[in-house]
C-alpha angles and dihedrals in degrees: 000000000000121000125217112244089240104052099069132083124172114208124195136160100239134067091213091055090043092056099056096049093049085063090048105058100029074063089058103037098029108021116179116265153155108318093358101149110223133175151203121224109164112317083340141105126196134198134213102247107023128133121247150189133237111218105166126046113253103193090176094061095031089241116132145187105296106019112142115214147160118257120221128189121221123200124209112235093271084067102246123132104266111162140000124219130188125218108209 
């Protein structure tokens, strides 16, 4: 049987476990390919398309702590990454 991708959450007790299974499976349900827009904030590299997680209340922006989403990438007109959104 083949699961929907989002159908599935994996869930471990430690951050450092979590970690490496998040690279894992982003490898397997969001591999890296042509045109595929990705991006460095701190240590971390993000890829159009992959699921997050909320973690902090945004009022603001009515997101809040565990909200799950979808992150897109949005380039400036010169065509460099410039900001990041999350549909929820």
């Amino acid at each position: 049987m083949l699961l929907q991708r989002q159908s599935v959450q994996v869930v471990v007790a430690h951050n450092t476990t979590a970690e490496l299974l998040n690279q894992l499976i982003r490898e397997q349900v969001n591999p890296r390919g042509m045109g595929k827009k990705e991006i460095r904030i701190g240590e971390r590299v993000f890829r159009d398309g992959d699921r997050v997680i909320i973690t902090q209340n945004d009022y603001n922006h009515h997101c809040f702590n565990g909200d799950v989403g979808i992150l897109h990438i949005h380039d400036n007109a010169e065509g460099h990454h410039q900001a990041i959104s999350v549909s929820v």
